[in-house]
C-alpha positions as MATLAB code, in Angstrom:
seq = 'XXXXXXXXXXXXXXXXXXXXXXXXXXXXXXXXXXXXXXXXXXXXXXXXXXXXXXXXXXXXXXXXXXXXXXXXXXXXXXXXXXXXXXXXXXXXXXXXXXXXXXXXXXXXXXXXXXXXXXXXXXXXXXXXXXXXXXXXXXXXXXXXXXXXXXXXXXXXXXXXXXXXXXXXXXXXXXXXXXXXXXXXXXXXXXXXXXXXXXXXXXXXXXXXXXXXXXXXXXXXXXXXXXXXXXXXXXXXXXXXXXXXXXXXXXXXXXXXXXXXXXXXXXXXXXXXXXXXXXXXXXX';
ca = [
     205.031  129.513  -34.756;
     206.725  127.662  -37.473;
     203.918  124.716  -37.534;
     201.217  127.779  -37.694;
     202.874  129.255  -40.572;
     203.417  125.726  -42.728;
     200.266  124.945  -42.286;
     198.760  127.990  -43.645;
     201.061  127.958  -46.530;
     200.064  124.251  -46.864;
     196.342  125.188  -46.711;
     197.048  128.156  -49.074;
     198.465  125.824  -51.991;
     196.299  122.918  -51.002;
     193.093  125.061  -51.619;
     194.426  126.837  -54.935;
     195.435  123.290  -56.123;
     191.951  122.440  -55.837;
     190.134  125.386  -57.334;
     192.764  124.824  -60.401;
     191.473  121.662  -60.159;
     188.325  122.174  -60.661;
     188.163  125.091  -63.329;
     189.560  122.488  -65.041;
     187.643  120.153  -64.720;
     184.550  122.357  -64.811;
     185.769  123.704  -68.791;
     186.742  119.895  -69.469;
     183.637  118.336  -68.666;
     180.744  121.239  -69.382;
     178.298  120.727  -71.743;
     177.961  123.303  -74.325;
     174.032  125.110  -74.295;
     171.800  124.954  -77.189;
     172.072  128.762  -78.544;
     168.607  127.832  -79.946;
     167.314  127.084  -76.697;
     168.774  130.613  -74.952;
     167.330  132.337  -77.929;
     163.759  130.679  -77.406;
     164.696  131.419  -73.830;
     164.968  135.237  -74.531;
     161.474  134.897  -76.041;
     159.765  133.972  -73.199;
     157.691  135.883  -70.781;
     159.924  134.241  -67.922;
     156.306  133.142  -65.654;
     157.523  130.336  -64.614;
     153.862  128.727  -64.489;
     154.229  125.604  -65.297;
     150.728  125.540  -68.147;
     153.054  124.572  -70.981;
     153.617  121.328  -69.258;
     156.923  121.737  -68.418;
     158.959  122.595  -65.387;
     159.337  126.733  -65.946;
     160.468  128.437  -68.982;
     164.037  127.011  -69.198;
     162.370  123.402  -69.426;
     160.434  124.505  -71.986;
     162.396  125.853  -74.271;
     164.614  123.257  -73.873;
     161.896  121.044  -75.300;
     160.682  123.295  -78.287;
     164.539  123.343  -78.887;
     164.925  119.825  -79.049;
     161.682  119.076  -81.411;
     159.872  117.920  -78.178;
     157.198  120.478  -78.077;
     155.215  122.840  -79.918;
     155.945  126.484  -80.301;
     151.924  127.626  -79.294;
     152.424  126.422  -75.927;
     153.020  129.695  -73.768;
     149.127  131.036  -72.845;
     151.057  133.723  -70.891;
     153.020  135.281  -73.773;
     150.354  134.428  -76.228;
     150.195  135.191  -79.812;
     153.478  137.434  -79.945;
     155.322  134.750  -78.128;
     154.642  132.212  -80.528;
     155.058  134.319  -83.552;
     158.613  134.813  -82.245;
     160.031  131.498  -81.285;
     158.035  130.159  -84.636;
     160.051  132.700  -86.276;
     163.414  131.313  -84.651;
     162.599  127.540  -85.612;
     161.557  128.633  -89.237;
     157.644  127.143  -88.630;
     154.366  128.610  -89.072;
     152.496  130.138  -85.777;
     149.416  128.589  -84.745;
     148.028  129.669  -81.213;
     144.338  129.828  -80.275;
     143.859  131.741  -77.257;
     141.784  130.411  -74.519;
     140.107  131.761  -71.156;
     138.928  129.961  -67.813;
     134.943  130.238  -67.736;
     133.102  128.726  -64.645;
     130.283  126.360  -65.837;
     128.365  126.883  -62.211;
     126.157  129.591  -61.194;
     124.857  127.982  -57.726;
     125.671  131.146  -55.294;
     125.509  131.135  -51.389;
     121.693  132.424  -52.346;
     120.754  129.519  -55.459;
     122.668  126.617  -53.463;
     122.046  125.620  -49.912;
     124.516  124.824  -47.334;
     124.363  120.714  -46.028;
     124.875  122.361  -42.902;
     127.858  124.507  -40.817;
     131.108  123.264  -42.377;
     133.766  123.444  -39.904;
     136.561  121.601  -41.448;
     139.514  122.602  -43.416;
     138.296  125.618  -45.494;
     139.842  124.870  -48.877;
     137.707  123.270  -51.686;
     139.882  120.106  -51.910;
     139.542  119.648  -47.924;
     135.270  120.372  -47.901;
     135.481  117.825  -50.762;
     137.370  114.918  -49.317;
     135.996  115.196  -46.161;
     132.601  115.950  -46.662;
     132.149  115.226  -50.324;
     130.991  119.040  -50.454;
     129.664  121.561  -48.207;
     126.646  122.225  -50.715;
     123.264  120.696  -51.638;
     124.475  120.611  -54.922;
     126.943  117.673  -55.050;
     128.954  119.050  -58.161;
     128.685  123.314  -57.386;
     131.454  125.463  -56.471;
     132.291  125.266  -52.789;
     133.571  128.740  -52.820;
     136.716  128.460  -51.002;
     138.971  129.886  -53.478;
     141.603  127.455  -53.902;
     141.742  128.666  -57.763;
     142.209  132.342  -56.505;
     145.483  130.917  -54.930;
     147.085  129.387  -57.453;
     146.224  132.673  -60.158;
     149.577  133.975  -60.870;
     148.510  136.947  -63.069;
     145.929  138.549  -60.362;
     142.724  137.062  -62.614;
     140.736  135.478  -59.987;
     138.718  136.895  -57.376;
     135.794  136.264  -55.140;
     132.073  137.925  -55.251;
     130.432  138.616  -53.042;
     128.041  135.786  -53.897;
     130.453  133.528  -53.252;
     131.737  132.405  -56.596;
     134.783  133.131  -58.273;
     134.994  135.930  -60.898;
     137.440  136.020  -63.884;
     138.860  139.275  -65.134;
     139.571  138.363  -69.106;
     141.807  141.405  -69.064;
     144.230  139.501  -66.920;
     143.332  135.873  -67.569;
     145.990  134.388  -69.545;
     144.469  130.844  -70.205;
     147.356  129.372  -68.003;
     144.941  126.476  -66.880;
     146.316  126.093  -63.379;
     142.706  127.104  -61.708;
     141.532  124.549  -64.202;
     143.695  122.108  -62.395;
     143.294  123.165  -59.127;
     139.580  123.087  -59.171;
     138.556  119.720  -57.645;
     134.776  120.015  -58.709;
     136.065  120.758  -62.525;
     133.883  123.665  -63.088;
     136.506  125.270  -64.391;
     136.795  125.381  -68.400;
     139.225  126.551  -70.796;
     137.027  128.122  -73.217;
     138.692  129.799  -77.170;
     138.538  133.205  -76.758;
     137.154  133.976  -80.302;
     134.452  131.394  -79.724;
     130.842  131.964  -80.678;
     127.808  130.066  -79.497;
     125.946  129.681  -76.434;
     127.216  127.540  -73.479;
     125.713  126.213  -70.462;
     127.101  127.064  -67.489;
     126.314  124.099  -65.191;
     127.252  120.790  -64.203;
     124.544  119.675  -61.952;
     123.969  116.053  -63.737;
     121.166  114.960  -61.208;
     118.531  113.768  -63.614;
     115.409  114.641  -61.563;
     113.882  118.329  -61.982;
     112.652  118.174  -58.737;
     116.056  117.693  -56.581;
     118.278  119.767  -59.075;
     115.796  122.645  -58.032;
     116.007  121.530  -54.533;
     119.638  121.529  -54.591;
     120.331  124.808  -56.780;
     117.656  127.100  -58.044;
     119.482  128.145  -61.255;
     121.064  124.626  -62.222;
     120.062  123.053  -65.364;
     116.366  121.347  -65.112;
     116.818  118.885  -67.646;
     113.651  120.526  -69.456;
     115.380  119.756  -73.514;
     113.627  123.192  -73.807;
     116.745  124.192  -76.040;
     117.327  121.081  -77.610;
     113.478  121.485  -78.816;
     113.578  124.306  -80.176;
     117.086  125.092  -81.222;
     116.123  126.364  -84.856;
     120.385  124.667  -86.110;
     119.788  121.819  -84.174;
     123.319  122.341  -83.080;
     122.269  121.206  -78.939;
     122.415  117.398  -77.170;
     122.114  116.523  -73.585;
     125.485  115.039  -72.423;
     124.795  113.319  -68.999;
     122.380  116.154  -68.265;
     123.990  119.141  -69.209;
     123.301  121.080  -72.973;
     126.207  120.236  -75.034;
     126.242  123.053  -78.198;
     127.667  122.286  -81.613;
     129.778  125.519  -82.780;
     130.384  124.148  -85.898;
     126.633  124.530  -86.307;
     125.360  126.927  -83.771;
     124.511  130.959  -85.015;
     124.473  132.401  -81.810;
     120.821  133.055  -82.350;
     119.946  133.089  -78.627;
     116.897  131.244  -79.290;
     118.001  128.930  -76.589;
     119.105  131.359  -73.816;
     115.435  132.603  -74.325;
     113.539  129.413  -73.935;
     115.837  128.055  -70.868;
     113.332  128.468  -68.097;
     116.919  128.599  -65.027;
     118.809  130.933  -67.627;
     121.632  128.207  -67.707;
     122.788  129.129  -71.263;
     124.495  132.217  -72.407;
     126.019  133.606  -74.999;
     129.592  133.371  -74.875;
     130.977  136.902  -77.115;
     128.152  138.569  -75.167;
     127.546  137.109  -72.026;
     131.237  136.311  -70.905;
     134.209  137.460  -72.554;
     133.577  140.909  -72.802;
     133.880  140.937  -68.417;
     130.121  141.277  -68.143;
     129.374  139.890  -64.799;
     127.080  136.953  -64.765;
     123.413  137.359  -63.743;
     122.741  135.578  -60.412;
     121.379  136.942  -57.402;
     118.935  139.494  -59.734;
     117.558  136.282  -61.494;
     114.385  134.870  -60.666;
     114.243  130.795  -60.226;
     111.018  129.284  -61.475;
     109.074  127.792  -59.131;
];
């Protein structure tokens, strides 16, 4: 009985010898926290996303604290989250909001199948093992892998088998944009004005882009001819728009024979769906 009892004494003074040991050590050796950075902290939405670049909110502010990053970097918290931790560093707000925007249109009904996919159904898997279950080599393969990585609820699927973005939700976080293995993804200014193209088939013959997708770009230079700004160039096939120059005339979106350009204030941001089974390919 005695051994039982010195040993729990000894275990008793043993273990608050080492907890005194190390609050001491732990008061001795911390590191005091930036009170800017728990400030900028306290300004954040707390997300957690990642689209700032940096490992969660903590490792961002840590950054903006230290000089290491700009103050216009939160899409989720926006403009009033950048007006705030401006305000704390003493610096001028700059933000420019943006959107994601899908620059394909090639539903299950425009784009052929290559045949019954059976693989792994994510868009990275039909990709690397098939090179894409589609005619079109560079459409959306309509497995959703951006839905699944859409924190705020943004994404979902139609029933044509393309994504659909709800610009009440979208927060411009980019992570779709990253997840997307095809790219079609874009992060688009939300106060932009012009018309945009939404395709990337870059197959140079009329004949197979038709063959492949019946609303995909045609390489026609229709609205290159007769753009009345001039603001419009092919880039490897697809209509690349000047918004320094371009008046949002619509002169384009008229003349494009696939309806591949819209108008971006009209057409897309205000959560108008996109035309695409109702449309009528030419033949």
């Amino acid at each position: 009985m005695g051994i039982i009892v010195t040993t729990a004494i000894f275990a008793v003074l043993l273990a608050f010898t080492l907890g005194a040991a190390l609050g001491f050590f732990r008061e001795f050796f911390k590191v005091e926290e930036d009170p800017l950075k728990s400030r900028i902290r306290e300004a954040l939405p707390g997300a957690n996303c990642g689209a700032c670049g940096y490992p969660g909110c903590d490792g961002y502010a840590a950054a903006v604290a230290a000089g290491q990053a700009e103050t216009n970097r939160c899409s989720v918290g926006g403009k009033a989250v950048t007006e705030r931790i401006s305000a704390l560093l003493g610096v001028n707000a700059s933000i420019t909001a943006v959107a994601a925007v899908l620059a394909c249109r090639g539903s299950a009904a425009h784009a052929p199948q290559k045949g019954d996919y059976r693989g792994l159904a994510t868009c990275r898997g039909a990709k690397l093992s098939t090179g894409g279950t589609k005619l079109c080599a560079w459409g959306c393969l309509g497995f959703g892998d951006c839905l699944k990585v859409c924190q705020f609820g943004a994404l979902s699927m139609g029933e044509d088998g393309l994504p659909r973005v709800d610009y009440g939700k979208c927060t411009g976080c980019k992570l779709c944009i990253a997840e997307c293995p095809q790219g079609l993804l874009r992060d688009v200014p939300v106060d932009r004005r012009g018309a945009a193209a939404l395709c990337s088939n870059h197959n140079p013959l009329k004949g197979m882009v038709l063959k492949t997708c019946k609303v995909g770009c045609i390489k026609c230079e229709l609205c290159v001819k007769n753009c009345p700004e001039q603001c419009i160039v092919m880039d490897k096939g697809i209509p690349l728009v000047d918004y320094t120059k371009c008046t949002s005339c619509g002169t384009c979106v008229a003349k494009c024979p696939t309806k591949v350009l819209r108008i971006i204030q009209s057409d897309i941001f205000p959560g108008k769906p996109v035309p695409a089974e109702s449309e009528t390919a030419p033949a």
